[in-house]
C-alpha positions as CSV (number, residue, x, y, z in Angstrom):
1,X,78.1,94.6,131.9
2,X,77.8,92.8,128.6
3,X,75.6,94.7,125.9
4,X,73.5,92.3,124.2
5,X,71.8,94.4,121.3
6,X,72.7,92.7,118.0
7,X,75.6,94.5,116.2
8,X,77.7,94.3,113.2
9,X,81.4,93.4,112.9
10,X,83.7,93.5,110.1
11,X,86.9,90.8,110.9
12,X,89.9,90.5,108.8
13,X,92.3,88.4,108.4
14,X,89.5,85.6,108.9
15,X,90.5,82.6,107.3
16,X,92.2,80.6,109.8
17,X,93.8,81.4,113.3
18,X,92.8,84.6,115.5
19,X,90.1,85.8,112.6
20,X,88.3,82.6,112.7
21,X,89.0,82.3,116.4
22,X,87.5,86.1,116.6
23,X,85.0,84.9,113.9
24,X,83.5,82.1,116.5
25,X,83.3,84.5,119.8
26,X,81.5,87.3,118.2
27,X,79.1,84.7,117.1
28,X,78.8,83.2,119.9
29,X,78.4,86.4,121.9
30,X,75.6,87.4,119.6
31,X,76.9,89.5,116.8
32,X,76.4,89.6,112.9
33,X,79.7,89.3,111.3
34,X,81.2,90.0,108.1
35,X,84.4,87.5,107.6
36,X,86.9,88.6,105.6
37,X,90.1,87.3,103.8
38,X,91.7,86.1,100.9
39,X,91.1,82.5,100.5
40,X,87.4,82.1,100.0
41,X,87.3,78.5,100.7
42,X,88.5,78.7,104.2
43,X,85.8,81.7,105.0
44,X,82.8,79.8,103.0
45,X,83.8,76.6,105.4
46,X,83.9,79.2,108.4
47,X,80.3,80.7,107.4
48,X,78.8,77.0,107.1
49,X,80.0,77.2,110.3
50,X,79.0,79.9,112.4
51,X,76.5,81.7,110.3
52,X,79.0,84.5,109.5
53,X,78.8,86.0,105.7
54,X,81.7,85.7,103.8
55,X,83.8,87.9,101.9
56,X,86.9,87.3,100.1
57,X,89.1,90.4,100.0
58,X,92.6,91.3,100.5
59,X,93.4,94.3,102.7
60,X,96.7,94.9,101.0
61,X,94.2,96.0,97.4
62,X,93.1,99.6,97.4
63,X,90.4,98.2,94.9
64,X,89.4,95.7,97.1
65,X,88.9,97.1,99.9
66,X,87.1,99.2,98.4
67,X,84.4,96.7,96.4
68,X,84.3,95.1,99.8
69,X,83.4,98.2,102.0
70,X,80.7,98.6,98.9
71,X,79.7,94.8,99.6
72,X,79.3,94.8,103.0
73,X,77.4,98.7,103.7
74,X,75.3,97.9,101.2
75,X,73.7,95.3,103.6
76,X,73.5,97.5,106.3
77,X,75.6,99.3,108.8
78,X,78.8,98.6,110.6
79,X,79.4,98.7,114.6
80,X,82.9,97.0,114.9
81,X,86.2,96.6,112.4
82,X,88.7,94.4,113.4
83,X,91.6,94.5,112.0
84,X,93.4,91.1,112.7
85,X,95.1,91.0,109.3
86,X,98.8,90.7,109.3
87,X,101.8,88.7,109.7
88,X,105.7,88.4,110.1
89,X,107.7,87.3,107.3
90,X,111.2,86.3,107.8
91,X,113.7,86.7,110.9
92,X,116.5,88.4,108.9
93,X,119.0,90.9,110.1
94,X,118.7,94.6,110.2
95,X,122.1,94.3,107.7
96,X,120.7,91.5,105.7
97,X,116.8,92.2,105.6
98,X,114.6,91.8,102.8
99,X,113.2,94.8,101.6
100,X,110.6,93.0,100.3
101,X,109.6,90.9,103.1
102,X,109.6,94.8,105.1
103,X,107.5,96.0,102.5
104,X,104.6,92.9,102.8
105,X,104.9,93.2,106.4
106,X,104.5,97.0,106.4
107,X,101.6,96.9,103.8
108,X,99.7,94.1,105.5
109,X,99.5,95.0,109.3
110,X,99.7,99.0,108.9
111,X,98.6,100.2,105.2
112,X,96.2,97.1,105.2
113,X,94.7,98.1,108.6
114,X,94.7,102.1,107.2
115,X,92.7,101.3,104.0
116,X,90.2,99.5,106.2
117,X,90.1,102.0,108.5
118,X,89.4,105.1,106.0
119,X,86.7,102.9,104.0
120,X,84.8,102.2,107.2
121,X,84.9,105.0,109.6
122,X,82.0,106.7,108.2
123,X,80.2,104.0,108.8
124,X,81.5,103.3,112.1
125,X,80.9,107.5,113.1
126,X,77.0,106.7,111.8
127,X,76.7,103.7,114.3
128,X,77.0,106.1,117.1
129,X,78.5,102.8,119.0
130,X,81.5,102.1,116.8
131,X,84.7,100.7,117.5
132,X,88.1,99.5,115.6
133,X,89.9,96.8,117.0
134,X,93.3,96.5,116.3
135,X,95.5,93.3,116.8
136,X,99.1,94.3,117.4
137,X,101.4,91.6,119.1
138,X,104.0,92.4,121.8
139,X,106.9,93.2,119.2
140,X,105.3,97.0,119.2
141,X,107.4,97.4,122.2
142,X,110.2,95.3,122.4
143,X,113.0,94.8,120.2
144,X,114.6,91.7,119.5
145,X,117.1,90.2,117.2
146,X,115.7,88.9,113.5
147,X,112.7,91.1,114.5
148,X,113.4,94.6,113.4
149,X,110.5,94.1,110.0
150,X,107.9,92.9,112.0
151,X,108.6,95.0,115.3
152,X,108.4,98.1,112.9
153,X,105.3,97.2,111.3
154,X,103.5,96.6,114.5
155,X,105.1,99.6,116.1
156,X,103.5,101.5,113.1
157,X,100.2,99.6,113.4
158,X,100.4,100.3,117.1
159,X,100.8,104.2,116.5
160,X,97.7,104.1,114.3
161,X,95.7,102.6,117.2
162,X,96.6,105.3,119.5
163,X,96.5,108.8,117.1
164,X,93.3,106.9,115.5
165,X,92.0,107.2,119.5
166,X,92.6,111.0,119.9
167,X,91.3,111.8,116.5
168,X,87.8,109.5,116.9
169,X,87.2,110.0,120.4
170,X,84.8,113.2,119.8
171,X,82.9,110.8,117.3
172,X,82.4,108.5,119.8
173,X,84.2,105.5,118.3
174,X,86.4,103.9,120.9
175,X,90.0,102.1,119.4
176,X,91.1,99.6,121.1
177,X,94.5,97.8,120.9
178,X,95.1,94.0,121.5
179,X,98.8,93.1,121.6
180,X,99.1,89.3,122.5
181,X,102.5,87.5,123.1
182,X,103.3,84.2,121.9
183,X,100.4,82.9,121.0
184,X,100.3,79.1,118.9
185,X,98.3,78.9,115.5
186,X,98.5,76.9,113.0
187,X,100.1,79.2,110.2
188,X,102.3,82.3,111.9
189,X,105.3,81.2,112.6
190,X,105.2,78.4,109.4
191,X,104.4,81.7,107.2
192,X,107.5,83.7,108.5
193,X,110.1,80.6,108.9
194,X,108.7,78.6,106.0
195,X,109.9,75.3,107.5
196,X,107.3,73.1,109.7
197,X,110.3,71.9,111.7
198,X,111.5,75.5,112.4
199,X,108.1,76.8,113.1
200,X,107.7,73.9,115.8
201,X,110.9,75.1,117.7
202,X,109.6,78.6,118.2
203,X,107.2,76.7,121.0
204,X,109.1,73.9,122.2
205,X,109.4,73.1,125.8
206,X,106.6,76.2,126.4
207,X,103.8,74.4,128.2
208,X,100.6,76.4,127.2
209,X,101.4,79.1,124.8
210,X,98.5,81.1,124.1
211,X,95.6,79.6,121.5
212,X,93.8,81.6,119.2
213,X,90.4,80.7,121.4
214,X,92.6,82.5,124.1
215,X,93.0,85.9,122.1
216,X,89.5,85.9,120.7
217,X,88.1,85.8,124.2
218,X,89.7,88.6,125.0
219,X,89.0,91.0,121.5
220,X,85.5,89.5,122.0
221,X,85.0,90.9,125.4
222,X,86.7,94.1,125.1
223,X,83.7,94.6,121.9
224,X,81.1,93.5,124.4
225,X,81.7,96.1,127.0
226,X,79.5,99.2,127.2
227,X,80.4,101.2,124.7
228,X,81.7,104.1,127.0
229,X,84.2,101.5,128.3
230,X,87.4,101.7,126.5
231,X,90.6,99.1,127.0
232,X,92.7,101.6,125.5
233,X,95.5,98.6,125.1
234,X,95.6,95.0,126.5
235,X,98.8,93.2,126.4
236,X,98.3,89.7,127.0
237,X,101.2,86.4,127.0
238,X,101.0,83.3,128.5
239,X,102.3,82.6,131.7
240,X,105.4,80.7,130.7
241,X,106.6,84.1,129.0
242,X,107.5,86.9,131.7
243,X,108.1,88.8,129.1
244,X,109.7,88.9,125.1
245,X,112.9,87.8,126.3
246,X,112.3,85.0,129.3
247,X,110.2,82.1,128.1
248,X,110.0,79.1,130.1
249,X,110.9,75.9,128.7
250,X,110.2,72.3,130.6
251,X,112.4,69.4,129.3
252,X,115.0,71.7,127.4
């Protein structure tokens, strides 16, 4: 079922984790791809890589997004946007919340994913095969205590997915929505606990969480259906986690 004309994606968030994981299986699979972050290091040591072309950006700039989208369409067209960009910053109470950890989450995974959006639809409406991929996480749906900032924001970036569907349907660019559970990288939950020890508890006793190669397989495959195949919204967790509230914990 797999299409195998070469395409064009655009991934954010690219410098380490799910982007580079995401970076690796479109590669693999046969696509060009555009990698994109903030830290040009990390994506120049990705590109040596895997061959990808890489350009340092940060999705949270309304200037540089848009030197970016001038970058990259200026090399050619645009068949996929992934917007894997985001992140979860603090476990705080509704009562003692940061605003400004709300505000960085907010601007990150939903206004960050909305300026890439508007300054690549065109492009993505001209491919005639276009597609936006968004990666939510399972805190769209489900509530849970120290979580109301992040939940929010991915509620918000999950609403985007699904009006962004009904609105881009009759230009034939399918929106798909990937909302994985707990999945173990090397920076999410050290970025939003900001202790290495702390960040290690959030997966202790859970046998296999899932890996960023996990996720990426999945976003990759969902791109390489037909392009009249839509997964509207795949939800994903590993098997030691029935759901947000029942993790499985050997030796604990």
């Amino acid at each position: 079922m797999t299409e195998i004309t070469p395409k064009r994606a655009v991934v954010t968030g690219a410098s380490s984790g799910i982007g580079a994981a995401a970076v690796r299986a479109l590669r693999a699979s046969g696509w060009d791809v555009v990698a994109v972050a903030r830290r040009a290091d990390r994506l120049q040591a990705l590109a040596d890589e895997t061959g990808a072309v890489p350009v340092a950006a940060d999705v949270t700039d309304d200037a540089s997004v848009a030197q970016l989208a001038e970058t990259v369409l200026a090399g050619g067209g645009v068949d996929a946007l992934i917007n894997n960009a985001g992140g979860a910053f603090g476990l705080d109470s509704v009562a003692g919340g940061s605003i400004s950890d709300w505000q960085r989450m907010y601007d990150v995974n939903v206004l960050g994913a909305l300026r890439m959006t508007q300054a690549f639809l065109p492009a993505l409406r001209a491919s005639g095969r276009g597609s936006v991929l968004l990666l939510t996480s399972t805190a769209a749906s489900t509530a849970y205590e120290g979580g109301a900032g992040y939940c929010a924001a991915k509620s918000g970036e999950e609403m985007l997915a699904r009006t962004l569907r009904l609105e881009e349907a009759e230009h034939n660019v399918r929106v798909i929505e990937i909302a994985p559970g707990m999945v173990k990288t090397e920076e999410f939950s050290l970025n939003r606990l900001g202790d290495p020890n702390a960040a290690d508890k959030v997966y202790a006793g859970v046998e296999k969480p899932l890996t960023a190669e996990d996720v990426a397989e999945v976003m990759a495959f969902s791109l390489n259906l037909p392009h009249h195949v839509n997964l509207d919204q795949v939800v994903l967790r590993p098997l030691a986690q029935a759901a947000q509230h029942k993790v499985i914990r050997t030796g604990s």
